[in-house]
GUMISE-306026 format. One record per atom (N, C-alpha, C): atom name; x, y, z. Coordinates in pm, whole numbers, plus 50000, padded with zeros to 5 digits. Atoms other than C-alpha are relative to their C-alpha. Layout:
<'CA' <X Y Z>>,
...
END
This chain:
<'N' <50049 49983 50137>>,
<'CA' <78186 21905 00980>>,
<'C' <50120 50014 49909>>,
<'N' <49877 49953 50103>>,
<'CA' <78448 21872 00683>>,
<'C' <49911 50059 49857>>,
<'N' <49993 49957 50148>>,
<'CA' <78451 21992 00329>>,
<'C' <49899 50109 49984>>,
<'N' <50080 49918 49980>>,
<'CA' <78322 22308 00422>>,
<'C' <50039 50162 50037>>,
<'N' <49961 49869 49958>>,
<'CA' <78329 22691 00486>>,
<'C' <49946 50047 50120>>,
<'N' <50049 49963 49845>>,
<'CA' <78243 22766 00822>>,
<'C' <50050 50126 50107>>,
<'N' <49937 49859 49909>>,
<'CA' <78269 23086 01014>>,
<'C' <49925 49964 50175>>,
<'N' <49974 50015 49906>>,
<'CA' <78172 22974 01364>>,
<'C' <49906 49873 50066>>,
<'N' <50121 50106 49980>>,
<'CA' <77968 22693 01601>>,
<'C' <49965 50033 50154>>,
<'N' <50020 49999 49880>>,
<'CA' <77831 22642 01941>>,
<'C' <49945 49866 50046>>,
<'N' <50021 50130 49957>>,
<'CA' <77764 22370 02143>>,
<'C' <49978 49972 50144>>,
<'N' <50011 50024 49860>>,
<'CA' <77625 22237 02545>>,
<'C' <50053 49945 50052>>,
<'N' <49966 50146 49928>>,
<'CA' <77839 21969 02728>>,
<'C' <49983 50016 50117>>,
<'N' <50032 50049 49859>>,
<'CA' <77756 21840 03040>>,
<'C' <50160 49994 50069>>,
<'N' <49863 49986 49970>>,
<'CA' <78061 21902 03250>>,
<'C' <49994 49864 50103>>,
<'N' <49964 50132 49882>>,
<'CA' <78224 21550 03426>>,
<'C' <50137 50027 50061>>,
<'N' <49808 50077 49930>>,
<'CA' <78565 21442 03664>>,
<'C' <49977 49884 49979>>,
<'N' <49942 50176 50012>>,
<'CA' <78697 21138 03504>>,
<'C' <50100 50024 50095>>,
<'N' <49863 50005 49948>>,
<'CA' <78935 21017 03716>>,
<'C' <50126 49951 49928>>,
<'N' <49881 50018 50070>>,
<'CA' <79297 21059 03573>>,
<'C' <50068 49974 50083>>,
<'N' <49885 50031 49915>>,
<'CA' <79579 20915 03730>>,
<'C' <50137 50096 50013>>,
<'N' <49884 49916 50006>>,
<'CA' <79810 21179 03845>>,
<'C' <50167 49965 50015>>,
<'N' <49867 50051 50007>>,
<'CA' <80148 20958 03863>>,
<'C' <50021 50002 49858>>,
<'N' <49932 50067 50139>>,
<'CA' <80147 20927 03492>>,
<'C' <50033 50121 49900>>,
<'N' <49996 49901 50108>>,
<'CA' <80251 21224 03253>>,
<'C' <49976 49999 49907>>,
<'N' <50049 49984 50161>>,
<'CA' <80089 21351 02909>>,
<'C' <49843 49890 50037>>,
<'N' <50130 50053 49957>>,
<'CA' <79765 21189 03065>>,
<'C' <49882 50082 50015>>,
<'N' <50163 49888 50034>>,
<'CA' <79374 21359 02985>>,
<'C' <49921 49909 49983>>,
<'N' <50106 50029 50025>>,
<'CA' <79085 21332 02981>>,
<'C' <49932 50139 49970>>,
<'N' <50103 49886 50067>>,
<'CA' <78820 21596 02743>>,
<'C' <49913 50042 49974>>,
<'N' <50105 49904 50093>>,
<'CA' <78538 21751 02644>>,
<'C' <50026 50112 49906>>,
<'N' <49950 49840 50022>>,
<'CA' <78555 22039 02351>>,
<'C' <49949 49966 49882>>,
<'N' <50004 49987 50117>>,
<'CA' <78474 22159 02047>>,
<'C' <50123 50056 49924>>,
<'N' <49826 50011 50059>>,
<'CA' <78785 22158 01789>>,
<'C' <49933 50111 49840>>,
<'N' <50002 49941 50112>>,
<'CA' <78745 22437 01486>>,
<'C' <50121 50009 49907>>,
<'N' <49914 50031 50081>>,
<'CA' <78973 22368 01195>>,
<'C' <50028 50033 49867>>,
<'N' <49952 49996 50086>>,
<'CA' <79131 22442 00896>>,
<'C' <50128 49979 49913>>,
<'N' <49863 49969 50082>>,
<'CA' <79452 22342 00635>>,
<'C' <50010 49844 50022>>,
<'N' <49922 50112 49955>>,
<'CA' <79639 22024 00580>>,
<'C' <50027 49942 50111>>,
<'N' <49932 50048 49902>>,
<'CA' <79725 21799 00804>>,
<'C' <50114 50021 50050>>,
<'N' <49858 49966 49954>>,
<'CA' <80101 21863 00821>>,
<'C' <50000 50154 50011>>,
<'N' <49989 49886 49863>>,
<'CA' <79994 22249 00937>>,
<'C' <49871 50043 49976>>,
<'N' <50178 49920 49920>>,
<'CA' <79623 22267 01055>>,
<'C' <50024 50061 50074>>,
<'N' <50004 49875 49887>>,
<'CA' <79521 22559 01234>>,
<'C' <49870 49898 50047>>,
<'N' <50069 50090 49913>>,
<'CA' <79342 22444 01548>>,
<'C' <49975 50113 50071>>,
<'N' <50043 49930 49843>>,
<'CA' <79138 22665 01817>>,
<'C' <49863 49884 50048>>,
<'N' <50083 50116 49916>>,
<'CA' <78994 22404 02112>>,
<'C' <49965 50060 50111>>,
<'N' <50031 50001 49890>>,
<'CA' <78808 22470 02387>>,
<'C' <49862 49933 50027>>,
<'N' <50137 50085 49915>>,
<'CA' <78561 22292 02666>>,
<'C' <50097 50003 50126>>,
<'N' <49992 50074 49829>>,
<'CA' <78630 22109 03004>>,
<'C' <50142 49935 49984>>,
<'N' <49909 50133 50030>>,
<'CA' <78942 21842 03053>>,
<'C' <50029 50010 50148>>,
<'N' <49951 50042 49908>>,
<'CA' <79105 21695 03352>>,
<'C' <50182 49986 49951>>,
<'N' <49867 50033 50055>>,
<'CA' <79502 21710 03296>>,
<'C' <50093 50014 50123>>,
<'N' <49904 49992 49893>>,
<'CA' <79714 21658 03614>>,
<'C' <50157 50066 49996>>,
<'N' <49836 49928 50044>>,
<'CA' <80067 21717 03443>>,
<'C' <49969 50138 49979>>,
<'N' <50030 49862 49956>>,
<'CA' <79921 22090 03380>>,
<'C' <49973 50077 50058>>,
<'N' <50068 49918 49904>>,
<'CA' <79750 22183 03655>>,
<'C' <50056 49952 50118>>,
<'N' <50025 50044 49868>>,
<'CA' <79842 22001 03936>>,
<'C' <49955 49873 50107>>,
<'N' <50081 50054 49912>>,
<'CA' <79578 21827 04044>>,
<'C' <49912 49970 49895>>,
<'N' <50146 50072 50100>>,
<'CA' <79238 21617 03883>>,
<'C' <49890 50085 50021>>,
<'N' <50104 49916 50004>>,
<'CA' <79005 21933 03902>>,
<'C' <49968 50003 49851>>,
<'N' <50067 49951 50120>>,
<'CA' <78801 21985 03636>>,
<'C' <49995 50134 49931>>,
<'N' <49994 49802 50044>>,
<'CA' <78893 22318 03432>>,
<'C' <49931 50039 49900>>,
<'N' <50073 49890 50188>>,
<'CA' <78790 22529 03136>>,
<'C' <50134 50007 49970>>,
<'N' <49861 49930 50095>>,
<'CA' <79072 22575 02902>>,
<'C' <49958 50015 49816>>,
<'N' <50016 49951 50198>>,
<'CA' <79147 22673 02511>>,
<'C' <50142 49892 49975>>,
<'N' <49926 50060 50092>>,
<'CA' <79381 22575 02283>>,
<'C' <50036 50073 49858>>,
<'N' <49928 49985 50185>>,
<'CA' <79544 22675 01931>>,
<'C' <50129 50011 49986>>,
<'N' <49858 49969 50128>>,
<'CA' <79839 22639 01665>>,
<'C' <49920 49983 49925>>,
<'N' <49981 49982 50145>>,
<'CA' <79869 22700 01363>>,
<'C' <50068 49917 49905>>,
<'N' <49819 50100 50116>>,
<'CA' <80157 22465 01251>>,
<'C' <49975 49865 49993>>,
<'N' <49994 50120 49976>>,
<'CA' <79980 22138 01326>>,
<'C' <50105 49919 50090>>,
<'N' <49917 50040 49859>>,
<'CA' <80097 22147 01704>>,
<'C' <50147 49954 50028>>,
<'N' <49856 49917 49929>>,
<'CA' <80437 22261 01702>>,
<'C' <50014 50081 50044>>,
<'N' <50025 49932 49879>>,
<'CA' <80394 22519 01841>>,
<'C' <49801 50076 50035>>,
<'N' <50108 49996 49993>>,
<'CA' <80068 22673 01978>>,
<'C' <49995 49952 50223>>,
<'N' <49971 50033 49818>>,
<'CA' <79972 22649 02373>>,
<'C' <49871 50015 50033>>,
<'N' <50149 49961 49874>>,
<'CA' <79693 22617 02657>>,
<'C' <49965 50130 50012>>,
<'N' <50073 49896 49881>>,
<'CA' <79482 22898 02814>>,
<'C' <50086 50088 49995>>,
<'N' <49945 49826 50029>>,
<'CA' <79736 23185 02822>>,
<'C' <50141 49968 50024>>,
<'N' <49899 50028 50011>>,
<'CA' <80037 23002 02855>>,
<'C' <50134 50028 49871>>,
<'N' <49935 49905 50104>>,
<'CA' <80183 23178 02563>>,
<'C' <49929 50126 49920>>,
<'N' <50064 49875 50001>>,
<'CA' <80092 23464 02416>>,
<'C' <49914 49933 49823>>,
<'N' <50104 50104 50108>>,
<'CA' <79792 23403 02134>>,
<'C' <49899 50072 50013>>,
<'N' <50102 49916 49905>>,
<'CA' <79469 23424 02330>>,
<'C' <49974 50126 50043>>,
<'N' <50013 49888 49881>>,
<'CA' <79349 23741 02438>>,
<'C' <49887 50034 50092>>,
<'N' <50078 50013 49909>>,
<'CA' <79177 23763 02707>>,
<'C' <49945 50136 50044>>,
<'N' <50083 49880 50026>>,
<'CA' <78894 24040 02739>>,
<'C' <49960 50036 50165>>,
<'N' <50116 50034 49873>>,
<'CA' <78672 23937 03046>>,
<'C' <50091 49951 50144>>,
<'N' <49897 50077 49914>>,
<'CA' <78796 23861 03398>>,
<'C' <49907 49934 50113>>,
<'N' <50062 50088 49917>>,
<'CA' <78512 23656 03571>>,
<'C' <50038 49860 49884>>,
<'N' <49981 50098 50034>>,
<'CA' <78573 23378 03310>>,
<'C' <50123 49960 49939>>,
<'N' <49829 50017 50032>>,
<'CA' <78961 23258 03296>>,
<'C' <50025 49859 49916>>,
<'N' <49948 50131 50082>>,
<'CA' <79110 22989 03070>>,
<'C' <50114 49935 50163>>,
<'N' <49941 50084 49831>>,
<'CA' <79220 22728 03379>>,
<'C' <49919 49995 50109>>,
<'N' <50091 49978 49866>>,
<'CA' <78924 22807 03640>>,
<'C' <49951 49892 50019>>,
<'N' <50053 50105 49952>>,
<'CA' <78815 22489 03809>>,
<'C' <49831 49986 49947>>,
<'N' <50114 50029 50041>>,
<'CA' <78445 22398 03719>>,
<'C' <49906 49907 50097>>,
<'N' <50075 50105 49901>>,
<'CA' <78154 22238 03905>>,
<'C' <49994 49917 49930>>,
<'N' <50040 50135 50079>>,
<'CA' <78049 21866 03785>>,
<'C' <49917 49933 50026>>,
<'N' <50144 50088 50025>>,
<'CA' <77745 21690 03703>>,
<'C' <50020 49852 50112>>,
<'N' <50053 50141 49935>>,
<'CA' <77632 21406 03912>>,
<'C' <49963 49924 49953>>,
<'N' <50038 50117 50005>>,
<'CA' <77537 21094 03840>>,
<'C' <49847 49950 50028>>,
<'N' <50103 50008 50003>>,
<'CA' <77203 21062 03801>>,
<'C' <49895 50084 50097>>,
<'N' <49992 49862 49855>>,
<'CA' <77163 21405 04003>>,
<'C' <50045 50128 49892>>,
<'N' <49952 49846 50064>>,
<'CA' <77234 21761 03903>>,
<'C' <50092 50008 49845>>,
<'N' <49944 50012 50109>>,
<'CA' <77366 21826 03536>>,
<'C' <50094 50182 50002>>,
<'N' <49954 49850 50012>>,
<'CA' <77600 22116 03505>>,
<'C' <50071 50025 49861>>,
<'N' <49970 49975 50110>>,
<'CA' <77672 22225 03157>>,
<'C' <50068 50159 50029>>,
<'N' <49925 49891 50008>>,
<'CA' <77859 22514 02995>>,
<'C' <49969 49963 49821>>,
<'N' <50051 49975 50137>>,
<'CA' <77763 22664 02656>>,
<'C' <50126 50057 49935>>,
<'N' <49889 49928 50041>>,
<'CA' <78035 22776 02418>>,
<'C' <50007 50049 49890>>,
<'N' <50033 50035 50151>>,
<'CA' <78058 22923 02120>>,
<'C' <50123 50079 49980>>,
<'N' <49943 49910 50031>>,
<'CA' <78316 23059 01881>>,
<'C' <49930 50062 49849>>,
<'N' <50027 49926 50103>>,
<'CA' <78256 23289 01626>>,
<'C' <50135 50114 49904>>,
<'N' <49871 49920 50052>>,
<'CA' <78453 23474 01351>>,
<'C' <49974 50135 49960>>,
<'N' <50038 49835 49921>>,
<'CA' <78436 23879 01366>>,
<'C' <50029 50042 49855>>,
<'N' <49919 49990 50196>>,
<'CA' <78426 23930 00913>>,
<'C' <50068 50159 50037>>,
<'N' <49917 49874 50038>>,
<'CA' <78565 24291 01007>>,
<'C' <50151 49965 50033>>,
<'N' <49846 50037 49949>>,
<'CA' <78890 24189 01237>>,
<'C' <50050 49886 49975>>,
<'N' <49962 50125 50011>>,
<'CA' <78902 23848 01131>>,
<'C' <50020 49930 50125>>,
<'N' <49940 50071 49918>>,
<'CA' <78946 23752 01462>>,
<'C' <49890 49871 50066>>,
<'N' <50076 50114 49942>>,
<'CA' <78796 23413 01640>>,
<'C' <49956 50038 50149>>,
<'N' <50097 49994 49839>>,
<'CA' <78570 23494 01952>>,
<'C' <49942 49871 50085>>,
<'N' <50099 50141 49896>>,
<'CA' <78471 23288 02255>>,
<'C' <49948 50065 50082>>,
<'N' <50078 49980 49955>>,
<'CA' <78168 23313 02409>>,
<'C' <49997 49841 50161>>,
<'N' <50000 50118 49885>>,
<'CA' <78091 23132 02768>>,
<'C' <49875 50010 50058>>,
<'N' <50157 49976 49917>>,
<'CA' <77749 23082 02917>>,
<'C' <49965 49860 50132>>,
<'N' <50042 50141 49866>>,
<'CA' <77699 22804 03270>>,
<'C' <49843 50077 50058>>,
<'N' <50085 49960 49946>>,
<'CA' <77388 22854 03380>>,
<'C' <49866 50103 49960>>,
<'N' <50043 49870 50038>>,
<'CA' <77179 23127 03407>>,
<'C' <50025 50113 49959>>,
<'N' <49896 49914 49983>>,
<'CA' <77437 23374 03424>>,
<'C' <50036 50088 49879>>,
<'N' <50042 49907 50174>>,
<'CA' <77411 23475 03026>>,
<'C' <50110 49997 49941>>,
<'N' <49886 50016 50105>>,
<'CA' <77689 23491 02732>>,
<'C' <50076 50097 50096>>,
<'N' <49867 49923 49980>>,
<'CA' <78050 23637 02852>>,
<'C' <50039 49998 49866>>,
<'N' <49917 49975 50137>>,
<'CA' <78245 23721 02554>>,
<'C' <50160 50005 50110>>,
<'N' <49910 50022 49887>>,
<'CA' <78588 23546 02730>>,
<'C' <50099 50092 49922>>,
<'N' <49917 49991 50083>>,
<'CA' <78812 23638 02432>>,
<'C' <50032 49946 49853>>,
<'N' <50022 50042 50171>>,
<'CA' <78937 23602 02064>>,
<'C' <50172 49990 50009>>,
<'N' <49863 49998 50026>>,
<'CA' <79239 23473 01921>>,
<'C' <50014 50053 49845>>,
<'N' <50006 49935 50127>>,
<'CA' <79343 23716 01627>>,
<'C' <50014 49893 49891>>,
<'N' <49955 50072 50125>>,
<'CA' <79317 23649 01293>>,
<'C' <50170 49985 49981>>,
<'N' <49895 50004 50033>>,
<'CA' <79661 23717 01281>>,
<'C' <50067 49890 50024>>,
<'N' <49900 50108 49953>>,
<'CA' <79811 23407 01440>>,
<'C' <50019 49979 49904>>,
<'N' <50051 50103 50069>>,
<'CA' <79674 23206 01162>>,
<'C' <50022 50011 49825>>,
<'N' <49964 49996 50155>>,
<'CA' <79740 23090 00805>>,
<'C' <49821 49974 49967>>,
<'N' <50114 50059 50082>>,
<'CA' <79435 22854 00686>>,
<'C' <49871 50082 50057>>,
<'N' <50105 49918 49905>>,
<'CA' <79195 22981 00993>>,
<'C' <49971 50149 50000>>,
<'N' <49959 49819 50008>>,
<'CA' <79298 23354 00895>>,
<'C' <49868 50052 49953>>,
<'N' <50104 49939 50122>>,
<'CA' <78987 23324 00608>>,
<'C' <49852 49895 50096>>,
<'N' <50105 50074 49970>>,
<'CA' <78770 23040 00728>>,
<'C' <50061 49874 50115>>,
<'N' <49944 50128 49973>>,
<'CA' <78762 22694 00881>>,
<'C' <49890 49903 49875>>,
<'N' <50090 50160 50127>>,
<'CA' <78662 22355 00680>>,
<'C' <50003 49887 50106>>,
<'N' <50050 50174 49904>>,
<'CA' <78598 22089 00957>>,
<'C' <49974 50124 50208>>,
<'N' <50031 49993 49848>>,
<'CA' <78432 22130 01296>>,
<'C' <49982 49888 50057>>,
<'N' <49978 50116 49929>>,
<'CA' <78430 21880 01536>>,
<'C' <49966 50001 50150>>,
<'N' <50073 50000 49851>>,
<'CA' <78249 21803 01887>>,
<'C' <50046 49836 50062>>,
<'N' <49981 50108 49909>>,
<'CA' <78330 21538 02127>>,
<'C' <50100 50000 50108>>,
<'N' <49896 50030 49856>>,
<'CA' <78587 21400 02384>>,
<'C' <50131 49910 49914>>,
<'N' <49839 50056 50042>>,
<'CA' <78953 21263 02370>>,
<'C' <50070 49939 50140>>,
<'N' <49925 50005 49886>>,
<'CA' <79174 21126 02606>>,
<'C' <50132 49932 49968>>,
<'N' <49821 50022 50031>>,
<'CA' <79586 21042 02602>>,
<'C' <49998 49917 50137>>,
<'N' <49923 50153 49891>>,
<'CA' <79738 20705 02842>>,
<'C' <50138 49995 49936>>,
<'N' <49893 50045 50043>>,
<'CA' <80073 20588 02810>>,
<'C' <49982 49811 50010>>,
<'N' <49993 50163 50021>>,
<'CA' <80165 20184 02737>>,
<'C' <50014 49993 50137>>,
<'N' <49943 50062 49879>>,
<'CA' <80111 19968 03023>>,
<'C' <49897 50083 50096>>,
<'N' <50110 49933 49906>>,
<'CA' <79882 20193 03193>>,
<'C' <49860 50022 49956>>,
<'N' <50138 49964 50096>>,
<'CA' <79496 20206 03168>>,
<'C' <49943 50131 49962>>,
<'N' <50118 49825 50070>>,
<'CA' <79310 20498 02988>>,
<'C' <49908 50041 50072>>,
<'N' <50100 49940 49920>>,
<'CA' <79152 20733 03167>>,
<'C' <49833 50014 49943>>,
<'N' <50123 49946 50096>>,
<'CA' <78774 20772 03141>>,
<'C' <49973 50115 49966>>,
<'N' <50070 49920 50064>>,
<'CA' <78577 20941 02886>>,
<'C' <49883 50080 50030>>,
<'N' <50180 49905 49933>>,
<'CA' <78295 21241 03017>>,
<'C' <49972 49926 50131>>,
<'N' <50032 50030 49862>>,
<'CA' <78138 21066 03308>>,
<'C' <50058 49829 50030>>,
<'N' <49917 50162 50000>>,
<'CA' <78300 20686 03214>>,
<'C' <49890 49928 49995>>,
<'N' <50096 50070 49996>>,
<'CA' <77965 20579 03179>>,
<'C' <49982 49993 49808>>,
<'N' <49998 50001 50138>>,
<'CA' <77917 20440 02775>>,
<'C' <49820 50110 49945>>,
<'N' <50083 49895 50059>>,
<'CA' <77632 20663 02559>>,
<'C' <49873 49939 50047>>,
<'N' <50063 50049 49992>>,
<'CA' <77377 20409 02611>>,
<'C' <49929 49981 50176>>,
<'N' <50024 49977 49897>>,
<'CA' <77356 20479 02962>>,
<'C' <49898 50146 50053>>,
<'N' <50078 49921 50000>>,
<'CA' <77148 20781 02889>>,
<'C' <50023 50142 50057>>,
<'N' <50003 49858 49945>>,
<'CA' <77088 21160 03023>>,
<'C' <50015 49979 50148>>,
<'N' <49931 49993 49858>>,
<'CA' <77206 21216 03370>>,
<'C' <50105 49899 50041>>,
<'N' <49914 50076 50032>>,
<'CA' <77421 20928 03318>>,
<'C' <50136 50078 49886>>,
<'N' <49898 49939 50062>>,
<'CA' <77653 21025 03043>>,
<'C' <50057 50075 49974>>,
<'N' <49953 49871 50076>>,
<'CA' <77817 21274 02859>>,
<'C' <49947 50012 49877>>,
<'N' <50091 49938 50169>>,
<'CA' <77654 21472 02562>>,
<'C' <50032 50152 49988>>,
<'N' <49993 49885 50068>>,
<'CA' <77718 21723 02330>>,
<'C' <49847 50041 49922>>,
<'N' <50168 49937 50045>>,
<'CA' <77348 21935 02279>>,
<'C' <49995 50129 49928>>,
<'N' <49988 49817 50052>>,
<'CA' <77254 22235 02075>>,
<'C' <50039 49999 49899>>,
<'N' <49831 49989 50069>>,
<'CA' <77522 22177 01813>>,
<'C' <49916 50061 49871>>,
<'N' <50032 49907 50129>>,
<'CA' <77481 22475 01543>>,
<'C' <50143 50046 49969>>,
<'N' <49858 49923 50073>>,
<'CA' <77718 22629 01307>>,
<'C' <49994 50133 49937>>,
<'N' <50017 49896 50109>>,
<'CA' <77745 22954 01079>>,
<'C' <50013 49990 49858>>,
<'N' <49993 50014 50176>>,
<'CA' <77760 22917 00729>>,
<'C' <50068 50093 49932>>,
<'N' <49919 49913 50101>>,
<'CA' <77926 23081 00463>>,
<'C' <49909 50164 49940>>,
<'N' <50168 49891 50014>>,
<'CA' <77562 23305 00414>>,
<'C' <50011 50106 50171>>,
<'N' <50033 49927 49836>>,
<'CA' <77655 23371 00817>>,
<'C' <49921 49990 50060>>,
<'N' <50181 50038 49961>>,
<'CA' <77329 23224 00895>>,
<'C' <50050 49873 50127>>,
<'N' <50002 50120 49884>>,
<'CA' <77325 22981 01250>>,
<'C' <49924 49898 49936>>,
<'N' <50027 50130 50027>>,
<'CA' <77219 22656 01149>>,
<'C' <50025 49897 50110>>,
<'N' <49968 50126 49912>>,
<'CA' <77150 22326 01326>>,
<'C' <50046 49923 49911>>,
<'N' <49990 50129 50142>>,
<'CA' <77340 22033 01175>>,
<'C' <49928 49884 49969>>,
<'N' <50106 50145 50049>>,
<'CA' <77214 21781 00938>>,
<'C' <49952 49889 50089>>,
<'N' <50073 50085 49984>>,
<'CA' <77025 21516 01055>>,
<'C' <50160 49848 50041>>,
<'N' <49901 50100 50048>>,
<'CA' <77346 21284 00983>>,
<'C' <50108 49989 50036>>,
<'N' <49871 49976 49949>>,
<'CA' <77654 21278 01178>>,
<'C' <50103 49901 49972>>,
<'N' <49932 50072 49961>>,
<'CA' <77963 21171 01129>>,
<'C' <50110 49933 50089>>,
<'N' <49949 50074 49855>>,
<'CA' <78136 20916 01414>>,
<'C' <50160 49964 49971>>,
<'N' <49815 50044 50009>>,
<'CA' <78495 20856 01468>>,
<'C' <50011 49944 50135>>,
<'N' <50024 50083 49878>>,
<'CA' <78497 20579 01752>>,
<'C' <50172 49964 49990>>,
<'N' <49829 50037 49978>>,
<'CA' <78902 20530 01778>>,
<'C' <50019 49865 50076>>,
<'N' <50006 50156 49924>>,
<'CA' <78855 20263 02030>>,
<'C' <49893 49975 50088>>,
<'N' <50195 50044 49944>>,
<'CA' <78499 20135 02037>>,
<'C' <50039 49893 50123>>,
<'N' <49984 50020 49862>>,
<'CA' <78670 19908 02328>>,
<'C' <49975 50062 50140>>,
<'N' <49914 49928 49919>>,
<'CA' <78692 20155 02534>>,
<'C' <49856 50145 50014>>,
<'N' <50117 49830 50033>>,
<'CA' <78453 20501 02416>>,
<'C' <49933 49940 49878>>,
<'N' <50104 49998 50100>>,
<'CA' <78148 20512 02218>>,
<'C' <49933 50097 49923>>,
<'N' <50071 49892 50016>>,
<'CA' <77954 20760 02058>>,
<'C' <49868 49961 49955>>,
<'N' <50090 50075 50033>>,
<'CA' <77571 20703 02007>>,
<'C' <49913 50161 49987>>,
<'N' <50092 49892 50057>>,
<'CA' <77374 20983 01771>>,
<'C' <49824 50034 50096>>,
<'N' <50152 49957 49925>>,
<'CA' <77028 21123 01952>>,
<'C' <49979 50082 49881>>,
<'N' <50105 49985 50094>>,
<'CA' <76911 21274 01633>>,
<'C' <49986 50141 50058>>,
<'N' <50009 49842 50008>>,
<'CA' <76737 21641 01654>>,
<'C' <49833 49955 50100>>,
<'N' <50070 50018 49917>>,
<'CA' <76564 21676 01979>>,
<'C' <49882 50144 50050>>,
<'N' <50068 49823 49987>>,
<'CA' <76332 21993 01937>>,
<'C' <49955 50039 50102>>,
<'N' <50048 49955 49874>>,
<'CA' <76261 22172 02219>>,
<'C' <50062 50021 50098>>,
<'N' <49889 50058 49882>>,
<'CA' <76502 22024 02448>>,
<'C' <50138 49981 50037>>,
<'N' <49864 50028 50017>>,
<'CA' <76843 21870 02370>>,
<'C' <50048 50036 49862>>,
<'N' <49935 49922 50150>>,
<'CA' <76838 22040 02000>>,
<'C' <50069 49845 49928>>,
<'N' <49915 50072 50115>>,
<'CA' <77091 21867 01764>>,
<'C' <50091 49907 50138>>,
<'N' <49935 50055 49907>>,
<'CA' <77250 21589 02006>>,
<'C' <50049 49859 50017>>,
<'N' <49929 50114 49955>>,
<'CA' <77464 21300 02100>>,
<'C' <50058 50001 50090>>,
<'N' <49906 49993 49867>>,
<'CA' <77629 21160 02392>>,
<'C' <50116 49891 49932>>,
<'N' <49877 50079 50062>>,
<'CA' <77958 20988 02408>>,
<'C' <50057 49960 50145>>,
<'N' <49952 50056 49902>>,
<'CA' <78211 20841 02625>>,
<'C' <50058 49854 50068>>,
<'N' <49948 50141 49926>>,
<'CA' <78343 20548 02834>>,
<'C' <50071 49971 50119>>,
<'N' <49956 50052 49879>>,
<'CA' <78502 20341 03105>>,
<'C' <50180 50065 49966>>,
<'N' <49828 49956 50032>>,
<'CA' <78885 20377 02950>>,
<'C' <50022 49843 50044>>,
<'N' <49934 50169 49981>>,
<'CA' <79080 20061 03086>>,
<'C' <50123 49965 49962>>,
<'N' <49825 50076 50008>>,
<'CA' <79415 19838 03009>>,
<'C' <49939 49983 49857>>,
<'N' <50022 49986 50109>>,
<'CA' <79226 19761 02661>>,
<'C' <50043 50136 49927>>,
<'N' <49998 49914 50069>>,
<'CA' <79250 20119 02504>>,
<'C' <50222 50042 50033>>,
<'N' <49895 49968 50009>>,
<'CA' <79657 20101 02556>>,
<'C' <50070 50010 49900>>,
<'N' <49905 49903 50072>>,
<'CA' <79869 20336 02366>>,
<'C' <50048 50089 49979>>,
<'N' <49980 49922 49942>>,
<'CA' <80076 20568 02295>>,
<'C' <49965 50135 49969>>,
<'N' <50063 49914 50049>>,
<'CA' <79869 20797 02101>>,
<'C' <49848 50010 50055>>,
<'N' <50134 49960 49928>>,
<'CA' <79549 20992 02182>>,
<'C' <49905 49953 49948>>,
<'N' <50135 50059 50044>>,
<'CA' <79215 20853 02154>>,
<'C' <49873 50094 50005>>,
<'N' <50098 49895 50014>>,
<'CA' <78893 21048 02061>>,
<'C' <49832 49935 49942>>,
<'N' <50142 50061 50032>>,
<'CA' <78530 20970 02048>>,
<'C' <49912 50120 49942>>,
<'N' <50094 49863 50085>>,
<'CA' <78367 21264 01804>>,
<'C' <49925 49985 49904>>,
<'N' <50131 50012 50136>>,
<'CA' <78109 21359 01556>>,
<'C' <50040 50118 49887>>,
<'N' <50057 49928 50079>>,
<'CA' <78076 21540 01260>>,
<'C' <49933 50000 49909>>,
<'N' <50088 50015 50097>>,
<'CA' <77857 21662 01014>>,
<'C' <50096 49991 49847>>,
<'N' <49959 50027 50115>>,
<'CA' <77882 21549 00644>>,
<'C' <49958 50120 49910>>,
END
């Protein structure tokens, strides 16, 4: 959502393993919701969901992680890899592996939300898989933050993924395109925000799409699914030798 005052959102994704190629460095694949505020040359950024990132972890497991700067990613870091984050709770860790949805078989989601705390200013994350009920994982103070200190003005839901030249792009959510449907794809469900009133809201009716490389990832609106999938779209793709470059690619929505 841009041009806006927003104090927090939440959102469902279906958790996938794309396969990333672990020979190649600065290589992902994402799920997450992105809360934002300030210029471009120094947005404040707090991210979290799912991703696959071999150069960080290791290995192509599927994790939970976060994210924020302040400076428009000069500095700023993963999961607890610098100090930022604070971490409250200790059944749900920034880095913990994750189960993953099947293929036209079992769906395993993870609920997330952040929220902003008007006494401490600080940004809260909430974690819910399952049955298992809200954790409150942690908050990153107001203090880091310049623009994010008061509010944010753009929210943002979807997936991303980074390749280098010469090598193909990893897939997007399950690598299957949007049109491939529920238990098939990847989708972002649920999707509410807070308002400036502090009131939860579902968003408009009207989303807007940022397809980076409709070669490659798609995103395809589902509209407001009452009852069921709430406020929702899926997204995603194969990846491939088409989507080569050396910047990151992102298939997201927001509201207008």
């Amino acid at each position: 959502m841009t041009e806006g005052t927003y104090y927090g959102t939440s959102v469902t994704l279906n958790v996938w393993n794309p396969q990333v190629n672990t020979l190649n460095k600065e290589v992902f694949s994402l799920a997450q919701l992105w809360i934002a505020s300030g210029p471009d040359e120094s947005v404040n950024t707090v991210e979290v969901g799912w991703q696959v990132y071999p150069d960080i972890y290791g290995n192509s497991a599927t994790r939970f992680f976060t994210y924020w700067t302040n400076d428009a990613y000069t500095t700023g870091c993963y999961n607890l890899r610098c100090s930022g984050f604070v971490q409250v709770d200790t059944t749900i860790t920034p880095e913990m592996t994750l189960p993953t949805s099947i293929i036209n078989g079992n769906q395993v989601e993870i609920k997330l939300k952040m929220t902003k705390d008007a006494s401490t200013g600080n940004w809260w994350l909430t974690y819910e898989q399952g049955s298992s009920g809200e954790v409150r994982v942690g908050y990153w103070p107001g203090s880091l933050f310049t623009h994010l200190a008061k509010s944010a003005d753009t929210i943002v839901w979807g997936g991303e993924t980074a390749g280098i030249l010469g090598y193909s792009y990893p897939p997007m959510g399950s690598g299957k395109l949007p049109s491939a449907g529920n238990k098939f794809a990847a989708y972002a469900r649920n999707i509410q925000y807070i308002n400036d009133q502090n009131a939860i809201k579902d968003v408009p009716s009207q989303l807007i799409k940022q397809e980076t490389k409709k070669s490659c990832y798609l995103l395809e609106d589902g509209g407001n699914d009452v009852g069921n999938f709430g406020r929702y779209f899926y997204f995603g793709g194969p990846g491939g030798s088409l989507c080569n470059a050396i910047v990151t690619d992102s298939t997201r929505a927001f509201d207008i």
